[in-house]
C-alpha positions as a printed Julia matrix, in Angstrom:
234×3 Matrix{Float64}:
 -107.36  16.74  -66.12
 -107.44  19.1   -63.13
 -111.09  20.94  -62.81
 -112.06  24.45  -60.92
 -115.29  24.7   -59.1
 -117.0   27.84  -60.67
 -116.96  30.34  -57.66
 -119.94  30.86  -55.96
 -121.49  34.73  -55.34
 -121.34  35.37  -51.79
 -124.54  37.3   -50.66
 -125.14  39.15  -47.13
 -128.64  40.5   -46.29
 -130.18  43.58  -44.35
 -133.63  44.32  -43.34
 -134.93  44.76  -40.05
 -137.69  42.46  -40.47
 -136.98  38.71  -39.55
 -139.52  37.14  -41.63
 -137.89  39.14  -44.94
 -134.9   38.39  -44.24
 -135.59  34.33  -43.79
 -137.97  34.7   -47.07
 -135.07  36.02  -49.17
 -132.72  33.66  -47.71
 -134.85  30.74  -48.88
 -135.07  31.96  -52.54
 -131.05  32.42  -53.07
 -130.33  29.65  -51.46
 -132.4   27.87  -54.21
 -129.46  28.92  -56.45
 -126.29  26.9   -56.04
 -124.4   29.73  -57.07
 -125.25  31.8   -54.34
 -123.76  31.44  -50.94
 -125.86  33.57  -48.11
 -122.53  34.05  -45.45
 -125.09  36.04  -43.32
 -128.06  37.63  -42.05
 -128.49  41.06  -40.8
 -130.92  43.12  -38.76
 -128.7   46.11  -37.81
 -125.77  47.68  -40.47
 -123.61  47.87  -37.93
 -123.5   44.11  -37.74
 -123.27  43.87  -41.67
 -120.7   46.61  -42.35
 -118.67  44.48  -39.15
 -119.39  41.46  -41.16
 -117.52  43.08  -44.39
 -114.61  43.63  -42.51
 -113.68  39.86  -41.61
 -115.74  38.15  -44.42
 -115.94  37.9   -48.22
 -119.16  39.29  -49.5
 -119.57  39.99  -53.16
 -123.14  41.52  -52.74
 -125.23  43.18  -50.07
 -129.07  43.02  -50.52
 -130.34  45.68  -48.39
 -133.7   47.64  -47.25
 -133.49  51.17  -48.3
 -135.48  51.87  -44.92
 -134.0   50.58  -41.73
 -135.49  50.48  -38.62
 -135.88  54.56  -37.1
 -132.53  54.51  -34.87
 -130.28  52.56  -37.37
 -128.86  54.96  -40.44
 -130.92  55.7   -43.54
 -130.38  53.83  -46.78
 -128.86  56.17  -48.67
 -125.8   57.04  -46.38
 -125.51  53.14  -46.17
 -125.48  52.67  -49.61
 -122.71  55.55  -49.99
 -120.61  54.02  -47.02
 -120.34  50.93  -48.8
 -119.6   52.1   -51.41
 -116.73  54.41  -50.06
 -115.56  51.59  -47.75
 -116.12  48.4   -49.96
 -116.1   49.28  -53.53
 -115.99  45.73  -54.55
 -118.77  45.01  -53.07
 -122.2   45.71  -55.07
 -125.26  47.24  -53.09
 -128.55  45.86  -54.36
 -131.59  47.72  -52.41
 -135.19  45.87  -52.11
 -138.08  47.83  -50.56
 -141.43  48.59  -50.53
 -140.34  52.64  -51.64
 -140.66  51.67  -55.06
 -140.41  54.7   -56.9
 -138.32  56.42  -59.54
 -137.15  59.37  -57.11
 -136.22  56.95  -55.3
 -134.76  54.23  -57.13
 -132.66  57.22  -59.07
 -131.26  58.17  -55.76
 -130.25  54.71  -54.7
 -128.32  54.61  -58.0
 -126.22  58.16  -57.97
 -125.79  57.21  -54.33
 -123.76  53.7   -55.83
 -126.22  51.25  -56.19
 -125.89  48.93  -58.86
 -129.59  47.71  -58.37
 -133.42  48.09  -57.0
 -135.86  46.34  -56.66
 -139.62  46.68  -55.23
 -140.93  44.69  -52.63
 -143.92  43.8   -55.0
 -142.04  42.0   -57.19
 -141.59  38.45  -57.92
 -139.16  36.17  -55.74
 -137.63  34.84  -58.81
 -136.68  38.2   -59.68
 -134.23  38.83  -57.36
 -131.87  35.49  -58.01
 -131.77  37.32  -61.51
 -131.08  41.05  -60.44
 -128.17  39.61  -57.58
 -126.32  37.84  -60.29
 -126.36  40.73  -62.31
 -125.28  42.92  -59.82
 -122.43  40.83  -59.03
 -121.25  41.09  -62.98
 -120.84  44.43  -62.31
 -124.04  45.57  -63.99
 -127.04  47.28  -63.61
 -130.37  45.89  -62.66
 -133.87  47.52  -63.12
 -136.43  46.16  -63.98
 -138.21  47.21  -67.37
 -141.44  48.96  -66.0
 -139.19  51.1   -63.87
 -136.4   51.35  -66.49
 -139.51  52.75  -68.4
 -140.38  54.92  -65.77
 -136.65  56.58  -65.22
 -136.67  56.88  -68.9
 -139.73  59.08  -69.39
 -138.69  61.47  -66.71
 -135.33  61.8   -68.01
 -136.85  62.12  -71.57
 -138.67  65.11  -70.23
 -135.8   66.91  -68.76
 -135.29  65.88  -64.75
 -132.23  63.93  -65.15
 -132.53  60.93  -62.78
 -129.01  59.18  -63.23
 -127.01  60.68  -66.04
 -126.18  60.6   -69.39
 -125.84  62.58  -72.66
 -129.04  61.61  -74.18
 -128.76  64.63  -77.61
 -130.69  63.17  -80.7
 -127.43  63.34  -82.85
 -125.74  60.97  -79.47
 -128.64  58.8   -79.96
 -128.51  58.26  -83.55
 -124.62  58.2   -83.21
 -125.45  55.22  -81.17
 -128.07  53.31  -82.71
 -125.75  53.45  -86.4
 -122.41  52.11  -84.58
 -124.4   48.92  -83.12
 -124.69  45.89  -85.2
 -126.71  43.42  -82.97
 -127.08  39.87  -84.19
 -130.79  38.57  -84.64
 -130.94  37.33  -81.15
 -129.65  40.2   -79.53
 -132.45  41.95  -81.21
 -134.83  39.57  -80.15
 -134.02  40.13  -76.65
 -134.1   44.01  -76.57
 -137.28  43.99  -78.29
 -138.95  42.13  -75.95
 -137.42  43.97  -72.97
 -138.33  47.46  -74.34
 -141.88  45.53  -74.73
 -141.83  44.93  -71.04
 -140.83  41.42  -70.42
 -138.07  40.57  -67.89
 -135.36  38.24  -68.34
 -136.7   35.4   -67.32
 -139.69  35.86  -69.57
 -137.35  36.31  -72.47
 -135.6   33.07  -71.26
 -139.11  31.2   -71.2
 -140.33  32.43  -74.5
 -137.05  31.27  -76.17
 -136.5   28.72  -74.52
 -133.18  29.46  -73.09
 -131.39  29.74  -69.94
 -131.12  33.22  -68.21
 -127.37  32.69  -68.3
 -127.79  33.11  -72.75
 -130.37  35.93  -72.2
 -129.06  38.19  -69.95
 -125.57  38.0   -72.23
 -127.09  38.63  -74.9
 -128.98  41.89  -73.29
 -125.48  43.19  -71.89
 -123.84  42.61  -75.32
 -126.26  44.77  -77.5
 -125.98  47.0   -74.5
 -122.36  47.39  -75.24
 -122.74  47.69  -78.63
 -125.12  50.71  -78.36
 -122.71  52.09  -75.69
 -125.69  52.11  -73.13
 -124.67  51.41  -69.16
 -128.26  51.01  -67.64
 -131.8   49.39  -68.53
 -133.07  52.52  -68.58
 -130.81  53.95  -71.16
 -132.86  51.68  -73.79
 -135.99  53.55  -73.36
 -134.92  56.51  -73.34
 -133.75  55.97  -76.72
 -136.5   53.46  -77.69
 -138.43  55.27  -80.37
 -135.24  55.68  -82.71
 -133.77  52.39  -81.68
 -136.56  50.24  -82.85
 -137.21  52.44  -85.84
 -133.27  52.07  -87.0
 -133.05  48.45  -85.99
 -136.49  47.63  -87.22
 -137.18  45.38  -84.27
């Protein structure tokens, strides 16, 4: 019987900072998914990288150093001139202004400097589904301010849309399980823990309610979180 070796994710990295750059190195190349084809201080040396070599994810600071360009033209170069490739930002502006403009810019994750290593093994394999990763307290965040009418990101978010949603989804009892502990605040890998399964079962069953309710980003579920949990009685 003839077997395929599962293809790996391959990763570049960009931050002006050496010591980042060898710390987040370290962590995804803990994973033996992940293959890191390079290390970046400049994005003219990643962006010449992209041309010659394979890269299914960039992990990138949102602020470079003053003469290089600023993150969001980076992130909407890439995106114009690699649209295969997904753009996951880490930095220390942590923020939802911030973090909404990353994503209309293209995007497909952010996270803050002050989060946990572990987190980002989890939010660069989602990214490289072709999904979106936020994590929940900022999800929540995104969610309140688009609640109260400054619309971040996008989306239709009408009370008869939302209960249109909630009424078409039939999540199983796991799937359930997982969203309410995410709208509670845990993370994936705190879901995975609790349960006692892998993040590979945990973040599928997240995206699959997600389809069912028709919802594209984490912070879609808050946004309709008071009617969701009320209709689902989870």
């Amino acid at each position: 019987m003839k077997t395929f070796r599962r293809k790996n994710v391959s990763i570049a990295l960009l931050d002006d900072h050496f010591l980042v750059l060898r710390g987040l190195s370290d962590v995804l190349r803990e994973n033996p998914d992940f293959d890191v084809v390079g290390t970046f201080t400049s994005s003219k040396e990643l962006l010449n990288c992209i041309k010659t070599t394979k890269v299914d994810v960039v992990i990138a600071d949102y602020e470079l150093a003053p003469a290089d360009v600023d993150g969001l033209n980076l992130i909407k170069t890439l995106t114009r001139l690699h649209p295969d490739v997904a753009v996951l930002v880490v930095s220390a502006h942590y923020n939802p202004a911030t973090v909404a403009l990353a994503l209309r810019g293209g995007a497909k994750g952010f996270i803050g400097k002050n989060r946990p290593f572990e987190e980002i093994q989890n939010a660069a394999l989602e990214v490289s589904r072709g999904r979106t990763f936020i994590e929940p307290q900022m999800a929540q965040e995104l969610a309140n301010q688009q609640r109260h009418g400054e619309v971040l990101i996008s989306g239709n978010y009408s009370e008869a849309n939302v209960r249109q949603a909630v009424s078409l989804s039939a999540l199983s009892p796991k799937e359930q399980e997982v969203i309410r502990c995410f709208l509670a605040g845990m993370t994936v890998t705190d879901i995975a823990e609790k349960f006692n399964r892998s993040l590979k079962t945990i973040s599928g069953q997240k995206q699959s309610a997600m389809r069912k309710l028709g919802l594209k980003a984490d912070h879609e579920l808050f946004i309709i979180k008071d009617e969701l949990l009320k209709s689902l009685h989870i």
